[in-house]
Each structure stands twice: as C-alpha cells, then as structure tokens.
PAMARGU-462054 format. One record per residue (C-alpha): x negated, y, z negated; residue number from 1. Coordinates in steps of 0.2 Angstrom, whole numbers. Each point is the difference from the previous one (the first is absolute). Layout:
<rs>
c1 c2 c3 num
X Y Z NUM
...
</rs>
This chain:
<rs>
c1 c2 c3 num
30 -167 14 1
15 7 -8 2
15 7 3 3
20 -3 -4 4
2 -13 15 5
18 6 5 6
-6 11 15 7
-16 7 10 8
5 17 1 9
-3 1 -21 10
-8 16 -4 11
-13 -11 -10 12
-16 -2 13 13
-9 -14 -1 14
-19 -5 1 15
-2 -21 2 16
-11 -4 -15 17
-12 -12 7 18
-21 -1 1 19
-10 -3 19 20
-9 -16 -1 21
-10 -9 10 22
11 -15 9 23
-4 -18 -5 24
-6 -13 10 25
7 -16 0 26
13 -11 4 27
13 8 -9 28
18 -4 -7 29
7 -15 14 30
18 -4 3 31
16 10 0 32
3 6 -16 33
-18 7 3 34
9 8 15 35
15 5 -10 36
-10 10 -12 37
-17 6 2 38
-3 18 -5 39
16 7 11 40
5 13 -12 41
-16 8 2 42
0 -2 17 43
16 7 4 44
-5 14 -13 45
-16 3 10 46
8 2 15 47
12 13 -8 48
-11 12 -8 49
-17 -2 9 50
5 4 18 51
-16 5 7 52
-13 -15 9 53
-13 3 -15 54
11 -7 -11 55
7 -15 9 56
-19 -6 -1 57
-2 -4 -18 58
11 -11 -10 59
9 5 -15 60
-4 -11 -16 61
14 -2 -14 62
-7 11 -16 63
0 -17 -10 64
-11 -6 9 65
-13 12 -1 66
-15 0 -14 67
-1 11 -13 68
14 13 8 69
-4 11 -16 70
-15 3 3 71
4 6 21 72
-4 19 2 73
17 8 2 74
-7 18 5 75
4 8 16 76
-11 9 11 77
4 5 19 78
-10 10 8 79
3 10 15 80
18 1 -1 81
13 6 12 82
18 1 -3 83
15 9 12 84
17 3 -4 85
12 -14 6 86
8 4 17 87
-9 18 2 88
-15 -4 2 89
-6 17 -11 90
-19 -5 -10 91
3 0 -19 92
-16 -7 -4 93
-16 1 11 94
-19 -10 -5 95
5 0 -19 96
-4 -11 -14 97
13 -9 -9 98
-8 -8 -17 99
13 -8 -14 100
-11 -7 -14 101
7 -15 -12 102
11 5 -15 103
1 18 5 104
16 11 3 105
1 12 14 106
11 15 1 107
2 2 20 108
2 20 3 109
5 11 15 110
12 10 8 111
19 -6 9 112
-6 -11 13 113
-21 0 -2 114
3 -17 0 115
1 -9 -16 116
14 -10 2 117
-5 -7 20 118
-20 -4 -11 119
10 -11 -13 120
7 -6 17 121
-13 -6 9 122
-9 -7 -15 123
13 -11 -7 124
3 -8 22 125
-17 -8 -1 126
-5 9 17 127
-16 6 -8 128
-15 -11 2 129
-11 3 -11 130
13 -1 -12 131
-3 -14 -12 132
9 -15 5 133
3 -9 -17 134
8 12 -9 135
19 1 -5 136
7 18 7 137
17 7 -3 138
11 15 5 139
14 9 -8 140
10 10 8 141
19 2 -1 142
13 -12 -5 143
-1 -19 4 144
15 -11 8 145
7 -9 -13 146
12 -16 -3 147
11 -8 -9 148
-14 -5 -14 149
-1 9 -18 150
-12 13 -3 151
-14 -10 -11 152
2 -13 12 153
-4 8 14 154
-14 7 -5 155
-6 -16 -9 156
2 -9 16 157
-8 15 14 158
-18 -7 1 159
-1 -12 13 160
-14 -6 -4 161
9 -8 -16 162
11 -10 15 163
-15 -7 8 164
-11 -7 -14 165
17 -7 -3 166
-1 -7 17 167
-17 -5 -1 168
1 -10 -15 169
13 -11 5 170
-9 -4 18 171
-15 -5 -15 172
12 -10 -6 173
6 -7 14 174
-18 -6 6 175
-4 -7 -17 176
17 -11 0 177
-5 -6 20 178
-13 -13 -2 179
3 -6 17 180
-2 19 7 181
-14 8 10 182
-18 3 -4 183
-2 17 -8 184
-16 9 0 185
5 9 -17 186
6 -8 -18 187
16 4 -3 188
1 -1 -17 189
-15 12 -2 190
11 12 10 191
13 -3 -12 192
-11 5 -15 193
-5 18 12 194
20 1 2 195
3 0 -19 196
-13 9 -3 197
4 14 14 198
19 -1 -8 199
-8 5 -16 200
-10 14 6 201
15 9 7 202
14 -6 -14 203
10 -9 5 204
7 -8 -13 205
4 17 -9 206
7 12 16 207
19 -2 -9 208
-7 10 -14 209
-11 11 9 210
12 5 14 211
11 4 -17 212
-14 10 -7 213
0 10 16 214
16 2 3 215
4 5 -18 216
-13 15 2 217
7 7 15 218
16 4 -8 219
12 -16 3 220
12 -4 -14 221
7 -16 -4 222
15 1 8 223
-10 9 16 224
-9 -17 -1 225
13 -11 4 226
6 8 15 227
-5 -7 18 228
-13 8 8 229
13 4 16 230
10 12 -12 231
-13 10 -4 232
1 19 8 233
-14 7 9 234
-10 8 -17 235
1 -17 -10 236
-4 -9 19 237
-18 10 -1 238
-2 -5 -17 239
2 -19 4 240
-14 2 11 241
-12 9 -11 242
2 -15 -12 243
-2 -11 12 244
-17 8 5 245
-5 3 -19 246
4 -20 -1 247
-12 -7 12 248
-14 11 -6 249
-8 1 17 250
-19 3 1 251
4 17 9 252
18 7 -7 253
5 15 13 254
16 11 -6 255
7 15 6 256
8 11 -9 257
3 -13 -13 258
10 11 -13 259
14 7 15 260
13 -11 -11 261
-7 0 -18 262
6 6 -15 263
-14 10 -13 264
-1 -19 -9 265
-1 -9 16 266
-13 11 7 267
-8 -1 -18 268
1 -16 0 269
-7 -2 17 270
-13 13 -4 271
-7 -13 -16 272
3 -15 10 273
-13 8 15 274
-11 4 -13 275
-3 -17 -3 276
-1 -8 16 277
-16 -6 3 278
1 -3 19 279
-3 15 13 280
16 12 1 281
3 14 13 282
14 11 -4 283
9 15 10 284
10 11 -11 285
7 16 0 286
0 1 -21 287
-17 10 -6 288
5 -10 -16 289
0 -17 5 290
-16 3 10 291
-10 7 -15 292
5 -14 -12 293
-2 -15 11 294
-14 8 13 295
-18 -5 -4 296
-5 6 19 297
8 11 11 298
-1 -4 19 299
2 20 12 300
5 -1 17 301
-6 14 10 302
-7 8 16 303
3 -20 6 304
-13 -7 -14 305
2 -10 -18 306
-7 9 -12 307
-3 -8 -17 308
0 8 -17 309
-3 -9 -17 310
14 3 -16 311
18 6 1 312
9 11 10 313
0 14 -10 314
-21 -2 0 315
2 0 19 316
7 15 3 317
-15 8 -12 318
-15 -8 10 319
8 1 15 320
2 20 -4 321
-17 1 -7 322
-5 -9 15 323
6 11 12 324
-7 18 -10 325
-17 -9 1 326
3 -4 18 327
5 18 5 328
-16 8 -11 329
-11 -11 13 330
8 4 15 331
0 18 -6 332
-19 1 -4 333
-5 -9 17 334
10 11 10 335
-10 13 -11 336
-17 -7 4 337
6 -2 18 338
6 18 2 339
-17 8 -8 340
-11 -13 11 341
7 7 17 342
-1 18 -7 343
-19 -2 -4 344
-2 -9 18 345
8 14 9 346
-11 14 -8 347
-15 -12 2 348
4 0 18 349
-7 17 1 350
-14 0 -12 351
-15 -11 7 352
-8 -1 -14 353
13 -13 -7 354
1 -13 13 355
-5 -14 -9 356
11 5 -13 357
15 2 9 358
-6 -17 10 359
1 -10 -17 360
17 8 -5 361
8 -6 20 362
-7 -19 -5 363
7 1 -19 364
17 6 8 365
-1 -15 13 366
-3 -13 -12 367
13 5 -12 368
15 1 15 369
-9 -19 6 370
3 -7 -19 371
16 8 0 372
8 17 -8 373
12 -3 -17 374
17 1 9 375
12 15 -7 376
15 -4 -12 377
15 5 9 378
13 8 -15 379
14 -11 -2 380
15 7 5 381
13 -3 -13 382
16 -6 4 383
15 11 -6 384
17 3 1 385
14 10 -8 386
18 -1 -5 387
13 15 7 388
6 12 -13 389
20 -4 -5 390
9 15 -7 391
5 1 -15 392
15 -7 -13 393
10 9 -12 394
4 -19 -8 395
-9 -14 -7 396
0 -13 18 397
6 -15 -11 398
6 -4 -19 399
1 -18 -4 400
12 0 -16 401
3 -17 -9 402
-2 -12 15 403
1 -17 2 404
-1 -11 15 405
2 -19 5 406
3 -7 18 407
11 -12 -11 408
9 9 -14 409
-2 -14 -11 410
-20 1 1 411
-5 17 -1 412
-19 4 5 413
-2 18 -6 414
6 6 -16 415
8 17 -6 416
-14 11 11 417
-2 17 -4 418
-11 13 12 419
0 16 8 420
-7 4 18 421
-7 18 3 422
-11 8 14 423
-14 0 -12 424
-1 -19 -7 425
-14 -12 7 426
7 -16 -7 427
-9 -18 0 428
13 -16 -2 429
-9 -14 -9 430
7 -18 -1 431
-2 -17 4 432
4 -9 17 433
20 -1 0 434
4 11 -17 435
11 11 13 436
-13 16 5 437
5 -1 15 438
17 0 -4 439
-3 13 -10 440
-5 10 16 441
15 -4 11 442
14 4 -15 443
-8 18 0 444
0 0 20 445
21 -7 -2 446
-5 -17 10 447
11 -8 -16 448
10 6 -11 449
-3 0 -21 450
11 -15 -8 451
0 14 -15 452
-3 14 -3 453
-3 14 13 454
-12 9 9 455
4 19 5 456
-9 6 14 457
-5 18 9 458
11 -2 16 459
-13 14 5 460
-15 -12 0 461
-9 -8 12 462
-8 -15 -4 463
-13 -9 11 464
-1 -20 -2 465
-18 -8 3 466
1 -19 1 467
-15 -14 -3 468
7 -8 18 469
-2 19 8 470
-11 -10 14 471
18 -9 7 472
7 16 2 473
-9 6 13 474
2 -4 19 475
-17 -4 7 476
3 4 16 477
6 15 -2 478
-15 18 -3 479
5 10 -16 480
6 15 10 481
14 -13 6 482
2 -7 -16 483
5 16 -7 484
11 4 12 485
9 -17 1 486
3 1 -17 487
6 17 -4 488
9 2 17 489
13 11 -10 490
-15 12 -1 491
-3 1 18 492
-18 2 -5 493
-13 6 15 494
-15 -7 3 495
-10 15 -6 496
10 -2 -16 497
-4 -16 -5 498
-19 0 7 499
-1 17 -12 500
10 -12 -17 501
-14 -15 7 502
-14 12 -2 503
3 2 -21 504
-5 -18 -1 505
-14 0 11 506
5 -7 15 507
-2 11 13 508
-7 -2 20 509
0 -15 9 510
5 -10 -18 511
19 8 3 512
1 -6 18 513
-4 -19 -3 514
12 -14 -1 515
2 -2 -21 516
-6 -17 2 517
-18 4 5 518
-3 11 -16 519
-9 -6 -15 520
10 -4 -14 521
-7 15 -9 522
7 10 13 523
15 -10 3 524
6 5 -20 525
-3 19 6 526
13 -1 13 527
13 -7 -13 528
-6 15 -13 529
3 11 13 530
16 -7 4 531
5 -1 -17 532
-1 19 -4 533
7 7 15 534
15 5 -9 535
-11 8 -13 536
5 -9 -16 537
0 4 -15 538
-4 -15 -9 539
-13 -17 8 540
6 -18 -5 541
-13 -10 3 542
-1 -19 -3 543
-18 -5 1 544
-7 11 11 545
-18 -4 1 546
4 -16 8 547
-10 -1 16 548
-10 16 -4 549
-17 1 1 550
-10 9 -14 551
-2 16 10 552
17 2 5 553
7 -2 -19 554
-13 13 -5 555
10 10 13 556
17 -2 -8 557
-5 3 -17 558
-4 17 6 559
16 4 8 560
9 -8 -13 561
-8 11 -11 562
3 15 10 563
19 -5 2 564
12 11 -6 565
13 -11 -2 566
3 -15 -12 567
-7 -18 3 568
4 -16 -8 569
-11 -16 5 570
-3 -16 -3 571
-19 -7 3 572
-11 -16 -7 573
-15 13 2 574
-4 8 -17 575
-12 12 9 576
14 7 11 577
12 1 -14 578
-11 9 -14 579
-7 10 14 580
18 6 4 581
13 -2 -14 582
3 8 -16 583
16 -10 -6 584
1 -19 2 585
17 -7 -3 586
-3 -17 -7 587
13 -18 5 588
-3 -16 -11 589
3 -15 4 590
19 2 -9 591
3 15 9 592
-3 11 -13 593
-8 19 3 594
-9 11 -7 595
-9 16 5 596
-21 2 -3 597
-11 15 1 598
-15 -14 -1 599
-2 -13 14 600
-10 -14 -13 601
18 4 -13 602
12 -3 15 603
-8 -17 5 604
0 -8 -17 605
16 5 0 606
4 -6 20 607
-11 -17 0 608
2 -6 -19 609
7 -16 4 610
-12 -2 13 611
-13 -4 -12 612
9 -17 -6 613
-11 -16 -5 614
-2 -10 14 615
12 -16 2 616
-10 -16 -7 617
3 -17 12 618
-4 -18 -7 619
-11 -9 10 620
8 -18 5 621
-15 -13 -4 622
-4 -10 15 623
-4 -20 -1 624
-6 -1 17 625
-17 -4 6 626
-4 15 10 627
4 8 -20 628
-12 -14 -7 629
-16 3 12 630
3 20 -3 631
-1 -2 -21 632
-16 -11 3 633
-7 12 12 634
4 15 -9 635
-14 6 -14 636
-13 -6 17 637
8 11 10 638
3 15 -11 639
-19 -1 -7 640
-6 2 19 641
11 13 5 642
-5 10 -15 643
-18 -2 6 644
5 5 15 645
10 16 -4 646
-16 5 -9 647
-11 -1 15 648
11 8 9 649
0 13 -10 650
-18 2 -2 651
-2 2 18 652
13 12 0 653
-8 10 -13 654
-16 -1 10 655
6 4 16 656
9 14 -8 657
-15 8 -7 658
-11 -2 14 659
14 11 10 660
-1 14 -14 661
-17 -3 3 662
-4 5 15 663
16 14 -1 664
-10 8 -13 665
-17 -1 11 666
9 6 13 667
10 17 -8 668
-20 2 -8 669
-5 0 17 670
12 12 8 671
-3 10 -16 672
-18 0 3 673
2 5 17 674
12 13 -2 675
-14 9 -15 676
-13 -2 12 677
10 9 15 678
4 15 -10 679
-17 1 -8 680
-6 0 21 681
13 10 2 682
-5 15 -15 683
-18 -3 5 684
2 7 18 685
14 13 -6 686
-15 6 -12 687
-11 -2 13 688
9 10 11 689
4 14 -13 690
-16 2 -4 691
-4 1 21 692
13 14 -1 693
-9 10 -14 694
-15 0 8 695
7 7 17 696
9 14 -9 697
-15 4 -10 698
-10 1 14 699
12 10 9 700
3 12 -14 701
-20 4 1 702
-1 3 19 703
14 12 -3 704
-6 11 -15 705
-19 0 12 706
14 5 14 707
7 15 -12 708
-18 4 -5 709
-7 4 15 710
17 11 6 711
-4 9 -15 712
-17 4 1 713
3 4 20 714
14 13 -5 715
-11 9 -13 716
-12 0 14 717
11 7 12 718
4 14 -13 719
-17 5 -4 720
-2 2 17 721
14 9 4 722
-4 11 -17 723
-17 4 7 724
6 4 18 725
11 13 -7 726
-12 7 -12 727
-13 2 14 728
15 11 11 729
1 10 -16 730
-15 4 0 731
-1 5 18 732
14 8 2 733
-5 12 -15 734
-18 2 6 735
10 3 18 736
10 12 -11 737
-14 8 -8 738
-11 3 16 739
15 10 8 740
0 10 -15 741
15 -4 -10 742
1 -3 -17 743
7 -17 -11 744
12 9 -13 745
-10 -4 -16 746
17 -10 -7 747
-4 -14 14 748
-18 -2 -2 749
3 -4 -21 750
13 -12 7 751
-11 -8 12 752
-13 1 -15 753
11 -10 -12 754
5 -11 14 755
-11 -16 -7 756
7 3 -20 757
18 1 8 758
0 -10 11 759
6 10 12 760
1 -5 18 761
-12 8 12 762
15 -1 13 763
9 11 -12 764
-12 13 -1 765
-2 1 19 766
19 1 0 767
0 15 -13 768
-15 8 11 769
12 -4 18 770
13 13 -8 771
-12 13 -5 772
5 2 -16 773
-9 13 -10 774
-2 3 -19 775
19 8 -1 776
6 -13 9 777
-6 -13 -9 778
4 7 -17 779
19 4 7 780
3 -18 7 781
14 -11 -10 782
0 -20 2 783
13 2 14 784
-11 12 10 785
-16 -14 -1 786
13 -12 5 787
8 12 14 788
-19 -1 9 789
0 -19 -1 790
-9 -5 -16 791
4 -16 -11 792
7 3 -16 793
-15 -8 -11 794
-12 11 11 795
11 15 -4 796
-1 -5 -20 797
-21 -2 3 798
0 18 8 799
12 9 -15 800
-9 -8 -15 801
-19 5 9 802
8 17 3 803
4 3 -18 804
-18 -6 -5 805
-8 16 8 806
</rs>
C-alpha cells in the first residue's frame, strides 16, 4: 500500500499489496502482545478495499513473506466483464475482456464519457475478482491533500508499506528481546532477514534521492523544493501526486491525463521516464504525442467492448482504419452474395427445372445467417464546430511597446516585451511553469497593469479569454440555454437564440435542455466555447485549452480555429495542437526574456534552455548500523539472483510475446485465406451465371431470326398468291373482253407482255385496262395522270421506262 497518509479522500487510489495463502495451522502467537499486534494493518486494509464476502474469506499475506515475489505472474485477465457508470446506472462495458500484460504500456482511447476514467476506477477499488490479488495497483488522478511536510519529503515518505516493515521489524525485535514471551509458530529472526530483504527490494534506504530524482523531472526548482506541500496551488498540488505515484512504482501505475499540469520538459521528462518503467502502465491522455512516444499498445473503447491494438497511437489509428475498409469490403460482398442468391431463388421459383438448385442455394443462405453475417461499419460521425464571424478592424487589436512587468517592482518577471496582435496571427506561448505566460495573457486582457512600458490597445476589439479552470465557471445545474441567458442578461437573448449560437458547436436537441452537470466534459467545454464567443470577438485567449478534452473534440477545435477569422493566442503543453494551429510562437525563459520564433524546436531551446541543467549530486551519509552491515554482506547474493531472475523473466516475456504474434499472424493468414476463397466462390458463380446468361440470349436470338424466317417466307407466299390471282382475273377479264368483241388497245397488251422484265404489277395493268385507256391515251398520260387513277409512283416509273422501250 501507498499513499501520502494525511487523508482518505487523496486522489491516489490504492490496491493493498498483499498475496492469498493458505492459513497455518497451529497454535499461533500466545499472549497480549500477540493480541496487540498480529496482522491488523492488513486486516483493517482488507476490510477497506475488499467489501464483497469473497474477499472476506481468504487471508491476506504480507509481500515479505511470500516466496520468490519475482517470479508471481503479474498479468491481468478478467473475462466477462461488466462495468456501469456510478450513480446512473448507464452499461459502458458489457461481456468484454480486459487483458493488461506485465511491462507493457497501454494507451486507453475513447470518446467524452465511454468510460475510461470510471475503468481505471473500478480497477484500482479491488472490486473485481479475478483481479490479481498480489499485485500493487495505484491511481492518479487529480491533486493530492497536502501538509505541512517539504516536497521530497513527502514523496520519500508516501509508501505505507515503508511504515509497516518499519512496524514489523521492531515487533521482530521486540520478540527476540522477550525471552520469557509466548511460543511462536514462526522465527523471528528469519522474518527479520525477509524484512531487510523486502526493504531492499523496494529502496528504502535510497527514497530521499529518488523522490529527488523524481521531483527534479517534473519541473520543481530548488527553491520550489523547500516549500510545504500545503502552499502548493492546485497545478504544483497534481504534480506532488504524480511523484508520488512514479515513487512507489506500483505493479499496475494508472494515470489520467498525466500531462494537464506539465511543461514540454516535464512531459519529456515524464515521457523518458515511462519509457523505462518496467512494470504495467495504463495511461488516458488527450496529447496524440505523449501516447505515440510512451504507448507500446493502445487499449479502444467502443460499441461497450476493449479492443486491443498492438504499437503506438499513431499505428492505431492506421490498423484500426485499415480495419474497418477491410470490414466494410466483407460486409459489402455478403450483402452482394446475399442479394444475387434471393434473385436466383425467386426466378427459380418459376422454372422446375432448377429446384434442386434453388433448394441448395435456401440451405447455403440459412447457414450463413446461422454462423452469423459480418455486421456493417456504421460511418463515424465527426464531431464539429465553428467559431462566429467578427467584423473587421481598421487597427492592429493590440501593440506591446517596451514592457515590463513585476507584481513587485523590485523583481520584475518579464522583460522589455515587444509584440503586435492582429486578426490574422495564430500565436503559440512557450515557457516554463511560472516564467510568467500566463501573466503574459492577462496584461494583454488589462487584469494588470505594465510596471514599464505600455501596451496600446484597439478600444474597438473584443477579446474572448479562455481559462485552463473553464470547468469552475460553469453552473451545473443550470441547461446551456439558461446559462447564456444568465450570463449575457444585458443581451436579453431568447431561447431560440441561444439554442441556434449552441448549434455551431454541436450541441443541439436534448443535449441544450439538460442540467450542465449531466454533460460530458467534452461537451461541458462546448458550452463555455459557445459562451465565449457570443459577443463575436475578434481575438481567443486561451490558457491550455485542451485540458479535459478528449482526442475527437481537440480535433474539432483545430478545425474552427483554423477557420477563425479572427486572431488567437494560446498557451498549450500539447505540441500536436500547437504545431497543428500556430504559425508564431512567442517564446518566455526562465529570466523573463522573449523572443519571437517562426520554428517551434528554435523557440523551445530558447524557452526551456535552463531546463536542461545537470542534476543536483547528494552525498550519501555511511551508515554504521547492523541493518547497513547485514545489507553489504547480502548484497553481490542478492543482486546475482535478481539478475538471473530479470533474465527469466524476460525470456518468458519474449516467449509469450512471440507466441501472441504468432497466432496474430495465423489468424490475419486465415481471415486472408478466407476472404480469397470467398471472392474466388464469388467470381466462379458470377462466371457461372454470365455464361448462363449468354446461353439464354443465344438461344433466344435463334428462335427469333427461325421466327423472322418463317414471317418471311409466308409473306412471299401470300404475294405470289395474291400475284397469281390477279393475273388469272387478267386473263379472264380479257378473254371476257375478247368474247364480247372488244378489243385490248395494242399499247396495253406489250405492257402486260413486258410486265415480268418490269416488274410491273399485274394489279396495275387491270387498273390501266379499268379506265379503258386506249393507245392515245396512254401515249398522252403524264406521271400525274397515272397518279390521278391511283397508281404508286414506282409502278408509274416501271410503266414510262417499258413504254419507251417499244
């Protein structure tokens, strides 16, 4: 156990270190200092943390007591996993699998209030069963409550287990002094040799210079140092804690949104320091940079599952996008598969011929709904927001000239500062913790006035003013409509008004109508956005604004400050948000000198060059004593078999490591296998179908052309009838003609003569003969005459060139 032991309300959550064993059987330790002291502390720390009647039935061992603790499996694996949100009862997690392997460090990922924060939670309470009991679990979250104790000392002194070997070792004492005491079932002095030894293990003897170390690294000065704990503010107050939990090096380290109060060379030096921590880390952060650098997995929350993905964040979001094309190409071709096997079942529904056929494909599309159809990627819908339009300046909105500020004039903190503001800068501050940025921002908004110099500013400006402590500002029982309208009542604002300003930054519906403090904090930093630019400024101030973001939501407000027309000026720890934003960087050193940078990497060297200091050396006092003694005799043994055992352990490691990759491998080959044999089924059966296709239109194309034969050969049939008929009343009429004594004029027998070579209708001739035309006639007759007595033009053509022949 570990924590500072000032209050139980620290924001460090504790897991009891301790390993279930069997109880001895015996007589036990007799009398009343047996009474007195006994495991108590463990007791009492069982009955804090392990509420539930499982856990009242083992007994909790002391880890000195327990055999080869290096060798104890220290990975987590709880299957089956529920989890709801405290108080609501909402499900964030539902029959998942949470699985944290030794020496790895996880990046937890998710949206504003998936429920990364309540996971840490309920890990670090002990409520989970299966969890494993021996291990040493501890959770950062905000600051801690502090005392009247120096900084390095009150990290040196937050592991309680420290205190208790402490205690332990003089009760071993005590028994060894009493030789008139109870019987003992155990040998003190061999327990005193497991308490040195366990007192070695977790350094005892060298916390002072290791809660110095650690404290150095995250950005305390010398003079910071010194201070008591109790005068911290609220930044420093979070940054006691971290050191705290980097101290005690817990088995499983849980931080959230560890670099909120870090400087680039605390969060750099945090970064290196997490690199090489060879226990299990989980770690919620906001800052895509910090994840890539100290992430070697990345743990996603979504649709209420963990899903795990091996490498940094930056790899994540590549495989989980690759992921999700390959998922959507699946679903796509089964829907395709499915779609073409109910189109060929209803047309074989009317062909009996294919029964069997369309039996097999029923069956096929039974089995694959049975084993499950690949489930549809639903498009993420991306969060965005934008910033009104302010009009326009005729002026610069601010010009620092020569200024020089000190809250006592006789110690001045920034130094001859010259910068302009305009509606077209995006400016980055860069500077240590306390080299006066923040300052900086409020002598440009007049919350002080300039000890020299001046600063002129555009009376015609408005300026917006964004703070890291935003959250505070907020009343959480009011909705944001009301909180517009409570705070711009001189605006009179309707509600229609501010649901329509709300709406820019994606909150709209339901989300305006509920109390602020039911939002997520995501959406919580919305409402102070929007309340920020209602007035429509023309330049944002913002003082670490991605504090309490999530990753989705600072994507969101890179966007609209990037559409912005106005002028922004921030300070941010993030490097991703600042390089993905600014384009000036105004840089503070630790004197309160400045300088102005077109490059981020020049205006940190310039910002944190005295960050990068030599560490302060410390003389170790010798010791004379015989706890000093038996640790020098014991030392070489001790370190030889620890090496031996850091080497197995990492052999097993190795091992287990390449066994997952293993089987990851035979798995993708597998799903890659599957996949190619699909889409070959699946081109097989298009082929198959094609070539079905063909065959129909080929088939069809020949009963048609038979069709169109036969129509022909009937109509040629029809007309040589029709032609015979009419030459057979020819020739009867004129033989009718010729009994009753007339006579054919000579012109139309040569034209019934030449009929054939013409091609001369017989119809046309009996017409010529109906109208009695004689020789005279027929010489006379003009093309409109023939086509006055209701011959065809062609006919008429026929008739003219035989005429001319004789």
């Amino acid at each position: 156990d570990a924590h500072p032991p000032s209050s139980s309300t620290s924001s460090i959550v504790h897991r009891t270190p301790s390993c279930t064993m069997p109880k001895k059987k015996g007589k036990g330790v007799k009398g009343k200092r047996a009474k007195k002291g006994g495991n108590k502390k463990f007791d009492e720390t069982k009955k804090v943390f392990n509420a539930e009647d499982d856990y009242e039935k083992v007994e909790k061992t002391p880890l000195y007591l327990v055999d080869d603790l290096a060798s104890i499996n220290r990975d987590v694996v709880v299957e089956n996993l529920d989890m709801v949100e405290p108080g609501k009862g909402k499900l964030l997690l539902q029959k998942t699998r949470l699985k944290l392997a030794q020496g790895r460090r996880y990046g937890l990922c998710g949206k504003n209030g998936i429920g990364k924060t309540t996971l840490l939670r309920l890990i670090a309470s002990g409520q989970l069963k299966e969890f494993p009991s021996h291990m040493k679990v501890l959770h950062v979250r905000q600051e801690v409550p502090c005392d009247g104790r120096k900084v390095v000392q009150f990290v040196a002194e937050c592991d309680e287990e420290f205190k208790f070997l402490e205690e332990e070792e003089s009760r071993m004492y005590d028994f060894l002094e009493d030789e008139d005491g109870p019987e003992l079932d155990f040998d003190p002095q061999e327990r005193l040799e497991r308490i040195e030894q366990r007192r070695q293990d977790i350094g005892v003897e060298t916390a002072v210079a290791r809660a110095t170390n650690i404290v150095m690294g995250l950005g305390f000065t010398k003079e910071m140092r010194e201070k008591k704990t109790e005068d911290l503010s609220g930044g420093w107050r979070c940054r006691v804690a971290l050191a705290c939990a980097l101290f005690v090096a817990p088995d499983l380290l849980l931080l959230d949104e560890p670099t909120n109060h870090l400087d680039f060379p605390g969060v750099t030096w945090l970064e290196n320091y997490l690199k090489g921590y060879e226990k299990t880390c989980v770690v919620v952060s906001h800052d895509k940079t910090f994840l890539n650098n100290v992430s070697t997995d990345i743990i996603h929350i979504e649709e209420k599952k963990l899903n795990y993905y091996k490498g940094n964040f930056k790899t994540f979001e590549k495989v989980r996008a690759e992921h999700r094309r390959a998922q959507m190409k699946l679903f796509e071709a089964q829907q395709l598969k499915i779609k073409q096997m109910k189109e060929f079942i209803e047309r074989g529904k009317r062909d009996e011929n294919k029964a069997s056929l369309v039996q097999s494909r029923v069956k096929e599309l039974e089995k694959m709904e049975r084993e499950g159809l690949a489930e549809e990627v639903k498009e993420e819908k991306k969060l965005s927001f934008r910033f009104p339009t302010p009009t326009k300046l005729d002026h610069d909105i601010a010009r620092i000239i020569d200024m020089s500020f000190g809250y006592d004039p006789e110690k001045i903190i920034l130094h001859d500062v010259n910068f302009n503001v305009t509606m077209n800068d995006r400016v980055g501050v860069l500077g240590v913790n306390g080299c006066g940025k923040s300052t900086l921002l409020k002598l440009i908004l007049e919350m002080h006035k300039a000890t020299k110099g001046k600063i002129e500013f555009n009376r015609h400006a408005r300026v917006a003013y964004f703070t890291q402590h935003h959250m505070d500002l907020l009343d959480s029982s009011l909705t944001p409509v009301e909180f517009l309208q409570q705070k711009f009542k001189e605006d009179n604002i309707k509600t229609h008004e501010a649901r329509q300003h709300l709406g820019k930054f994606a909150l709209s519906g339901d989300l305006q109508l509920q109390p602020i403090g039911d939002l997520s904090g995501g959406q919580k930093s919305r409402v102070s956005f929007a309340a920020l630019t209602w007035k429509h400024p023309h330049v944002l101030i913002m003082d670490e604004p991605t504090n309490h973001l999530d990753i989705e939501t600072i994507e969101a407000l890179i966007d609209a400050i990037k559409a912005f027309e106005g002028g922004i000026i921030m300070v941010s720890h993030d490097q991703y948000f600042l390089t993905s934003i600014a384009e000036e960087f105004w840089g503070i050193d630790d004197k309160g000198n400045t300088a102005l940078f077109r490059d981020i990497d020049e205006a940190k060297e310039f910002s944190y060059a005295a960050c990068f200091e030599e560490k302060e050396k410390k003389k170790s006092k010798p010791s004379d004593s015989k706890r000093e003694q038996i640790k020098q005799r014991k030392k070489e043994r001790q370190k030889q078999a620890k090496e031996q055992k850091r080497e197995r352990e990492k052999q097993k490691k190795a091992e287990r490591e390449a066994r997952e990759e293993e089987a990851r491998r035979k798995k993708e080959e597998d799903a890659k296998a599957q996949r190619e044999a699909f889409e070959a089924e699946m081109k097989r059966r298009e082929e198959a179908e094609e070539a079905e296709k063909k065959k129909k239109e080929m088939e069809e194309a020949a009963k048609r052309a038979e069709r169109e034969k036969a129509e022909r050969e009937a109509a040629e049939a029809r007309k040589k009838e029709e032609e015979a008929k009419a030459a057979e009343e020819a020739k009867r009429k004129a033989e009718e003609k010729k009994a009753s004594g007339s006579k054919e004029p000579e012109t139309l027998l040569k034209l019934s003569s030449l009929a054939g070579e013409f091609k001369i209708d017989p119809a046309t001739i009996e017409t010529l003969r109906e109208n009695e035309l004689d020789d005279d006639d027929l010489k006379d007759l003009s093309k409109q005459d023939f086509k006055d007595i209701g011959l065809k033009m062609g006919q008429i053509l026929r008739i003219l060139k035989a005429v001319k022949k004789f």
